[in-house]
Backbone bond lengths (Angstrom), bond angles and torsions (degrees), N, CA, C in turn:
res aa  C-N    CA-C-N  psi(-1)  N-CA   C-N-CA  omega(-1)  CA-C   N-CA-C  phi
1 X - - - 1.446 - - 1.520 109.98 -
2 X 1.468 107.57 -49.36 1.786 99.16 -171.03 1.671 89.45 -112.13
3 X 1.409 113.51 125.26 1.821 127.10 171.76 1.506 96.49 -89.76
4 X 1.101 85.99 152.94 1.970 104.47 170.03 1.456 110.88 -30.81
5 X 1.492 112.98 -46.10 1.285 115.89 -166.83 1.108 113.01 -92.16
6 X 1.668 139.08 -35.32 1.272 115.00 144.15 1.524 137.41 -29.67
7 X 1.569 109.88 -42.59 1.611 129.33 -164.96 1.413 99.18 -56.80
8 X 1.404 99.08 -61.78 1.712 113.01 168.53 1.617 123.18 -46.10
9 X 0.946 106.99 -49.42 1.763 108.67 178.91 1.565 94.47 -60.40
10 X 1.270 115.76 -75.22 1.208 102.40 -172.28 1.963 133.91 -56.33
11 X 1.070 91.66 -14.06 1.995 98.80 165.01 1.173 107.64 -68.96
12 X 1.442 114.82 -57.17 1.704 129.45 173.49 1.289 99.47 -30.06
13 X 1.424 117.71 -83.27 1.439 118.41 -162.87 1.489 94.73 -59.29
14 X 1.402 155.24 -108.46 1.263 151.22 178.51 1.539 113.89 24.01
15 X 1.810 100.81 -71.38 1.688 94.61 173.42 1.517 99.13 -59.40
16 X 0.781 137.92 -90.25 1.844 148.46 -176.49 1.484 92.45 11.82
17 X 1.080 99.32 -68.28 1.737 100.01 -170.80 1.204 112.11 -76.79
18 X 1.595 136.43 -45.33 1.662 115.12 170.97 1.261 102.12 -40.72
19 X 1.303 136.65 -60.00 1.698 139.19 -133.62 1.497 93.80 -78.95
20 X 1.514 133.35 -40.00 1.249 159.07 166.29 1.713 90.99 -30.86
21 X 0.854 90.23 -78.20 1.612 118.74 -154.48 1.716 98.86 -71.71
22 X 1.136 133.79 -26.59 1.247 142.21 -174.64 1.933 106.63 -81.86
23 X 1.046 92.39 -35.93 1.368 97.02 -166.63 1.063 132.68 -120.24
24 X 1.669 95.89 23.25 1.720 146.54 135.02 2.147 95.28 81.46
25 X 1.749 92.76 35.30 1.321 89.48 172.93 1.284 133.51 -112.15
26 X 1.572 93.70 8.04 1.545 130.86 165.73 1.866 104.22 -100.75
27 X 0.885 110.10 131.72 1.814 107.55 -167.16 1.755 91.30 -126.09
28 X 1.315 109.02 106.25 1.296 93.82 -178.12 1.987 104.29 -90.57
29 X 1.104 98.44 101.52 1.643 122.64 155.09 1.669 128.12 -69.30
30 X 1.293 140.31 -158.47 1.231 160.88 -135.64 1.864 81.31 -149.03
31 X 0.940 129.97 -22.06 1.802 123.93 -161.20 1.235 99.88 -101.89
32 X 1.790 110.61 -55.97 1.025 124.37 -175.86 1.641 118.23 -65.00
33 X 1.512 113.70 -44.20 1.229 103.08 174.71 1.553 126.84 -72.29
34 X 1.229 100.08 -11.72 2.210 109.56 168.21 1.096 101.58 -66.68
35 X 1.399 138.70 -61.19 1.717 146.52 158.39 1.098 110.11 -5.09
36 X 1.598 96.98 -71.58 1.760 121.14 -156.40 1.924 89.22 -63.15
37 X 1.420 123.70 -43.31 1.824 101.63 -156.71 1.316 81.93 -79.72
38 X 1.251 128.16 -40.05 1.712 120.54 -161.41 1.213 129.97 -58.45
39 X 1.266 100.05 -32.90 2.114 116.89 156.18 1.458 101.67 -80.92
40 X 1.152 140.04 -11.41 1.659 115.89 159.81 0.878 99.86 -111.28
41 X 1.375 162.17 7.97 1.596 149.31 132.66 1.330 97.86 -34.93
42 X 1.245 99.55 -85.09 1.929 123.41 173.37 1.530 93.91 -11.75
43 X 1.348 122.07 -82.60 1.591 114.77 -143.38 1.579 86.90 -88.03
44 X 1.611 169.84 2.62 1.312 168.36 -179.57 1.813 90.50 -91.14
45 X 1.738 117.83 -36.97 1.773 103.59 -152.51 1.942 73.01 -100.81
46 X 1.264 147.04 -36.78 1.356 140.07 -174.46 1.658 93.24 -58.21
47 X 1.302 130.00 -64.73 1.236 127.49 -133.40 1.383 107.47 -87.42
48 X 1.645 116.12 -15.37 1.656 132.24 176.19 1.382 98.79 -93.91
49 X 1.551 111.70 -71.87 1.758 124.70 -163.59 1.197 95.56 -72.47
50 X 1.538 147.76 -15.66 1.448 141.53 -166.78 1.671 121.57 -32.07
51 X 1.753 87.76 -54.52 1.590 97.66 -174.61 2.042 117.27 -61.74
52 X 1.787 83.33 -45.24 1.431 89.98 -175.55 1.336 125.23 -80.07
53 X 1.406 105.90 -4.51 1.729 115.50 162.95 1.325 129.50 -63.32
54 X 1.558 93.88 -42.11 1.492 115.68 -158.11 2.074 91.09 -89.24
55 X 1.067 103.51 -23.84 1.935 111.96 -175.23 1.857 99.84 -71.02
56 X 1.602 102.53 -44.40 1.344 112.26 177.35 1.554 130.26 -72.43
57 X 1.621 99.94 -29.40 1.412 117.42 172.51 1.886 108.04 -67.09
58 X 1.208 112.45 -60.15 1.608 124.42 162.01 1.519 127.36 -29.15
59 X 1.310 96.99 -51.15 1.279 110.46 -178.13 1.831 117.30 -67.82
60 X 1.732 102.86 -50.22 1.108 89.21 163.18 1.654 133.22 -76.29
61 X 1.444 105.01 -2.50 1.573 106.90 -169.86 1.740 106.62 -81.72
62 X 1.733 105.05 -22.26 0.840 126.40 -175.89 2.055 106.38 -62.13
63 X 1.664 84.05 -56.28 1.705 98.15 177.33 1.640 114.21 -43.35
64 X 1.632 97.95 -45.16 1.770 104.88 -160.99 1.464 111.49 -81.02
65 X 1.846 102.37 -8.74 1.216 110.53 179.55 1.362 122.41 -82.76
66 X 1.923 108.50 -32.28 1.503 115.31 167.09 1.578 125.57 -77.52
67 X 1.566 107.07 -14.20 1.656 126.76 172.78 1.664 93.17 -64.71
68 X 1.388 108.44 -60.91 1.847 103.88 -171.57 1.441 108.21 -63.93
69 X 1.285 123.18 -45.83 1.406 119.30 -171.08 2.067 107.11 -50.83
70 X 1.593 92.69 -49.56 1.156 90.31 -176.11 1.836 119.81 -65.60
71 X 1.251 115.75 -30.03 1.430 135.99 175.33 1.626 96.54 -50.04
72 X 1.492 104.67 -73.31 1.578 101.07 -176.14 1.525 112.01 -49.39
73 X 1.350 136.28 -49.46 1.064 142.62 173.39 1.710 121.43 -31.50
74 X 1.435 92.13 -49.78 1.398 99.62 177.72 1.645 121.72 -85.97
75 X 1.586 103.91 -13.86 1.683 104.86 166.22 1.585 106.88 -93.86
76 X 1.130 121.78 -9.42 1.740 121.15 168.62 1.301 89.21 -64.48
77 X 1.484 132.34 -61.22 1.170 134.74 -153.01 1.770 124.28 -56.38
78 X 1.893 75.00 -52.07 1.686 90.13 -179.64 1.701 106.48 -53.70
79 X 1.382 109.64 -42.37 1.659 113.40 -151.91 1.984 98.84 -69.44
80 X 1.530 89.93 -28.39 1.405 104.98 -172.39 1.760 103.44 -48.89
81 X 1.164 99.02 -53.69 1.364 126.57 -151.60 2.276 90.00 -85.89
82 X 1.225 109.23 -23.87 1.567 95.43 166.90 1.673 119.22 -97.97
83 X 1.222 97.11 -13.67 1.687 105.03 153.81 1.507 123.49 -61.53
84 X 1.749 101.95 -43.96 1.653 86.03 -173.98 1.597 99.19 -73.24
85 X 1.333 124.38 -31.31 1.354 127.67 -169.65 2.263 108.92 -64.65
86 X 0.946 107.83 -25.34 1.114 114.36 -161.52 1.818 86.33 -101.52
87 X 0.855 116.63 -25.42 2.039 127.57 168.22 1.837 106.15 -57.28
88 X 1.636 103.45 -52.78 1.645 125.57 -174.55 1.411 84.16 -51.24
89 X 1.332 123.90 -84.64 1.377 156.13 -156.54 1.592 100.46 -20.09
90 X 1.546 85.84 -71.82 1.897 103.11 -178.85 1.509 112.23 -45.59
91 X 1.564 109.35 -48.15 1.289 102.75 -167.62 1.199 128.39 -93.33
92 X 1.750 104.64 0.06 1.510 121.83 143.78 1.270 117.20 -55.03
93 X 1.135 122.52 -68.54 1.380 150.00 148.83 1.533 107.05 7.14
94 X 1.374 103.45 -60.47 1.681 114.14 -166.31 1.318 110.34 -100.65
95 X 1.262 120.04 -16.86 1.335 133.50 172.10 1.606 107.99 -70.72
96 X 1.287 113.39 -45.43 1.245 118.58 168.29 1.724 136.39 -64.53
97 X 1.436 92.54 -24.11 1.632 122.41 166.06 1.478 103.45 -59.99
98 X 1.375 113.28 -56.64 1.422 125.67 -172.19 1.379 124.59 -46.67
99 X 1.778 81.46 -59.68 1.164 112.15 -178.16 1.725 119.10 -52.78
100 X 1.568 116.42 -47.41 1.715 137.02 159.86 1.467 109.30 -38.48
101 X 1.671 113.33 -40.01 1.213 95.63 -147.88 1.413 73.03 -94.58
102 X 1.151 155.16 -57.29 1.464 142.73 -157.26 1.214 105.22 -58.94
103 X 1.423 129.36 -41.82 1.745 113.18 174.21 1.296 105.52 -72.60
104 X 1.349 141.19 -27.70 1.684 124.02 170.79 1.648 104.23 -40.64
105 X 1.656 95.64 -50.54 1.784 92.13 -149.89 1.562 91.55 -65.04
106 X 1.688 124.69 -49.55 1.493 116.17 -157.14 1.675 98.61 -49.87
107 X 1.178 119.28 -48.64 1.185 120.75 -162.71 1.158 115.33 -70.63
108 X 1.131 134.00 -24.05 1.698 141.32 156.94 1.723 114.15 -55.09
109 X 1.525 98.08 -35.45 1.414 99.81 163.07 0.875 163.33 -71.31
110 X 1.615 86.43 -39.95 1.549 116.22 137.67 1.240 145.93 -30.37
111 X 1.697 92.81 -56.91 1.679 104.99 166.96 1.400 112.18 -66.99
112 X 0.917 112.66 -34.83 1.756 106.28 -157.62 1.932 95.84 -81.30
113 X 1.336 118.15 -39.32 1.257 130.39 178.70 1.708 95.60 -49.54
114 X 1.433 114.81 -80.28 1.266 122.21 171.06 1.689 129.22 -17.39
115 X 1.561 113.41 -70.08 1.489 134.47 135.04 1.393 109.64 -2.24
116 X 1.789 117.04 -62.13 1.212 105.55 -161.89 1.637 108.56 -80.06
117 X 1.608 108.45 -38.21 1.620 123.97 -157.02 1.768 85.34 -72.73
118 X 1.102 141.09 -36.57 0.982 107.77 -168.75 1.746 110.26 -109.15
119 X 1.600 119.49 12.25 1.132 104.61 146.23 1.770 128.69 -85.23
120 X 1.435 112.17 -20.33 1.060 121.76 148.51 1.914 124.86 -33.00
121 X 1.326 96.97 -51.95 1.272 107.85 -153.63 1.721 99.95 -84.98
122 X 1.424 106.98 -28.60 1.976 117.80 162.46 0.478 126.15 -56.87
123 X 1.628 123.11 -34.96 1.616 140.86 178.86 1.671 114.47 -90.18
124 X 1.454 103.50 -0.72 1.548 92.46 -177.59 1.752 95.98 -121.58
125 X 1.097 102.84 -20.98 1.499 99.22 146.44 1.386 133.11 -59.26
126 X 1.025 108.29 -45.01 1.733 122.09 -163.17 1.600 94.39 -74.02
127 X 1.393 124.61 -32.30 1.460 137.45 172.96 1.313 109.37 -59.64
128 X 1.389 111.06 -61.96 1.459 106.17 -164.18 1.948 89.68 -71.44
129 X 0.917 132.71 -41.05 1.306 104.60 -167.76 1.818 117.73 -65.27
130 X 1.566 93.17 -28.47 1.597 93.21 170.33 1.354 117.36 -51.13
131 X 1.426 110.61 -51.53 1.520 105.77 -178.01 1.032 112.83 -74.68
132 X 1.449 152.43 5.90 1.167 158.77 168.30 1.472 101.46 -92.05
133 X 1.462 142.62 -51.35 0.998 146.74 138.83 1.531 112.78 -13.15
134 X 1.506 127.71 -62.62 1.371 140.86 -151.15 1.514 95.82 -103.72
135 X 1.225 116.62 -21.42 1.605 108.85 157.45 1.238 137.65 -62.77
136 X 1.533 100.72 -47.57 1.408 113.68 166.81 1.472 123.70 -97.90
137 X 1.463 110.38 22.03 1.661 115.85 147.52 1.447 121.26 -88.78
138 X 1.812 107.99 -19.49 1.339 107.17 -170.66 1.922 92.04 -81.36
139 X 1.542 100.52 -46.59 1.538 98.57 -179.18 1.316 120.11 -38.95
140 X 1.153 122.58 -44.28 1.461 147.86 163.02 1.427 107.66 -27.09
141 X 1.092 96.94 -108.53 1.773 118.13 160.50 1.941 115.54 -14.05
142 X 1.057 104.26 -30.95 1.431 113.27 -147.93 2.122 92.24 -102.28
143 X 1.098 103.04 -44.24 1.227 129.02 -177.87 1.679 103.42 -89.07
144 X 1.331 137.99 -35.45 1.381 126.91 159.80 1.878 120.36 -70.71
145 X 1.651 104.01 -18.77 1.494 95.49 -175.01 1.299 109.40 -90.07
146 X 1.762 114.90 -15.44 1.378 121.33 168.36 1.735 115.55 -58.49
147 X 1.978 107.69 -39.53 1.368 91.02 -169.55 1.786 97.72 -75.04
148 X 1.049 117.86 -25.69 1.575 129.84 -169.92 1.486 96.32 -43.95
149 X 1.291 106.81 -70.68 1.613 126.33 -178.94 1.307 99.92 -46.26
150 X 0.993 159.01 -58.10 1.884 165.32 -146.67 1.476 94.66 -103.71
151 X 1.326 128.53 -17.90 1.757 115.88 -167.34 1.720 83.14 -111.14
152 X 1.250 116.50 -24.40 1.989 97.58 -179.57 1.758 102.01 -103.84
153 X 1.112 128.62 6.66 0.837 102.68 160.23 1.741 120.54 -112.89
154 X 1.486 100.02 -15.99 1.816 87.66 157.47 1.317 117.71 -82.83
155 X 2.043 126.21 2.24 1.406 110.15 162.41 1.818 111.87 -77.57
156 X 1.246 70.23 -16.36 1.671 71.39 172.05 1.356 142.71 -97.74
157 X 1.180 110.00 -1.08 1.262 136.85 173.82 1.636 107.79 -96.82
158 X 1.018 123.57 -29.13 1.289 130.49 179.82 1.792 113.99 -104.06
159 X 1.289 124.04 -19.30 1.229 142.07 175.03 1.442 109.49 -73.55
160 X 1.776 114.14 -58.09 1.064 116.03 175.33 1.820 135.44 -54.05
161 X 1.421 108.54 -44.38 1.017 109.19 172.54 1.948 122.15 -72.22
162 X 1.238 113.90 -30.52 0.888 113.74 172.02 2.233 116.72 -67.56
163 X 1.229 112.02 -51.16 1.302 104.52 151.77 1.651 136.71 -37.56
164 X 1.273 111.58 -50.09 1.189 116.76 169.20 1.503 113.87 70.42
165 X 1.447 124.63 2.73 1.108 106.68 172.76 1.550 124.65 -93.86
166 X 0.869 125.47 23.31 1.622 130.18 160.10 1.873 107.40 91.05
167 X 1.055 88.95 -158.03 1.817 91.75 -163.68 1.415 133.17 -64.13
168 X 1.667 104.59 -15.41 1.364 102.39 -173.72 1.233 99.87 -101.88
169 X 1.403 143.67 0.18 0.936 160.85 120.86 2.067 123.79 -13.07
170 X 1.317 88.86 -68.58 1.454 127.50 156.79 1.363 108.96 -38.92
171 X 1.375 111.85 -72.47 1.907 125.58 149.70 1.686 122.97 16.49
172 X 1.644 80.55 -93.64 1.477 127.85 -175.65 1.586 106.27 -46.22
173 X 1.663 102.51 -74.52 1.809 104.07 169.69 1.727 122.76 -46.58
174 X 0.978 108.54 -44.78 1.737 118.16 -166.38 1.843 81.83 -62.29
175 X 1.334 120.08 -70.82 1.855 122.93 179.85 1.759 90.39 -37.89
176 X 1.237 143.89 -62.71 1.164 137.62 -135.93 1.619 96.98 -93.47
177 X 1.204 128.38 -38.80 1.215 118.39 171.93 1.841 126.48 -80.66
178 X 1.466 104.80 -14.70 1.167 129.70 165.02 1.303 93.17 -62.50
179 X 0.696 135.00 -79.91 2.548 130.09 -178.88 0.642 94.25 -38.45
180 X 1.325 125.48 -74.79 1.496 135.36 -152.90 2.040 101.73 -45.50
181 X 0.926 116.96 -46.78 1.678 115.06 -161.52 1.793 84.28 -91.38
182 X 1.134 127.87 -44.33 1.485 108.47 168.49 1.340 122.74 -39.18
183 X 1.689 106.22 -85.97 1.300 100.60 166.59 1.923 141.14 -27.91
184 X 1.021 101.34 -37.27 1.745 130.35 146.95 1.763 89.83 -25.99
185 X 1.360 107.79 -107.15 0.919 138.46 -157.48 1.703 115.05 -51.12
186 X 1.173 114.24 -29.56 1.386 143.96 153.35 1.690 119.64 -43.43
187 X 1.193 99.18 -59.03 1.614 113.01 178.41 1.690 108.91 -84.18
188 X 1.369 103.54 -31.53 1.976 107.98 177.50 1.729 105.90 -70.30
189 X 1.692 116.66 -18.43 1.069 113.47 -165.41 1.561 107.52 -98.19
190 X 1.380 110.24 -16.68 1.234 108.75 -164.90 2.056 96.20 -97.45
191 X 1.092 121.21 -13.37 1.353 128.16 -170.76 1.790 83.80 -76.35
């Protein structure tokens, strides 16, 4: 139980403290003697309870050691698990980028497509009404030189005989109603 070298430690300390204590440079006080049991409490509960302290100390270090293992475990996990989420995110993210830039372009295409079909479609309007316009100017035209034609020749048919002066007569009107249905036609064209 006690080796040489214990025997010794403990004489050491022993003299230490007579010689201490002898030569009144140890003062035994109310301070000193709380000290004094508390360092032999200390080494009486180490040197009995030692084993079963140190079995109890283990055991829980052991516990706090599988509490952390598992702790870290579960923040590897969590972070794991906000990586893949923050992975989704991005490639939402970029999917949506994609996605922007392809509806810019359709819609640029759109417009301009649009733009065209319905200037197309103004201009093929604006056509057909011209020629509908230019149809019924020729009808016009076509249908005023008829009454022209039927109104100078029954003024003339009815002009002539009543004059009575014969052909060169005849002449003169045909030249005068000849302007006359020009000019007509002149002023209907310019309206």
């Amino acid at each position: 139980m006690f080796t040489s070298e214990k025997l010794r430690l403990y004489l050491f300390i022993f003299l230490a403290f007579s010689v201490l204590s002898s030569k009144n440079i140890l003062i035994y006080n109310e301070e000193t003697l709380v000290v004094l049991s508390f360092f032999c409490f200390l080494f009486f509960v180490l040197h009995y309870f030692g084993n079963t302290i140190k079995e109890s100390l283990n055991e829980r270090s052991q516990v706090i050691r599988e509490e952390l293992q598992n702790f870290l475990i579960l923040k590897e996990n969590s972070f794991q698990e906000l990586l893949n989420q923050h992975q989704k995110v991005s490639g939402l993210v970029k999917a949506m980028g994609v996605l922007n830039t392809f509806t810019k372009n359709e819609l640029n295409l759109l417009n301009t497509n649009g733009e065209k079909a319905l200037k197309n479609m103004f201009s093929f309007r604006i056509q057909n009404k011209l020629k509908t316009l230019v149809f019924s100017k020729l009808m016009v035209q076509q249908k005023l030189q008829l009454l022209l034609s039927e109104k100078i020749i029954s003024n003339v048919l009815v002009a002539f005989p009543r004059k009575g002066k014969g052909i060169a007569k005849l002449g003169t009107y045909q030249n005068k109603a000849i302007k006359n249905a020009i000019s007509s036609l002149v002023v209907n064209a310019q309206k």
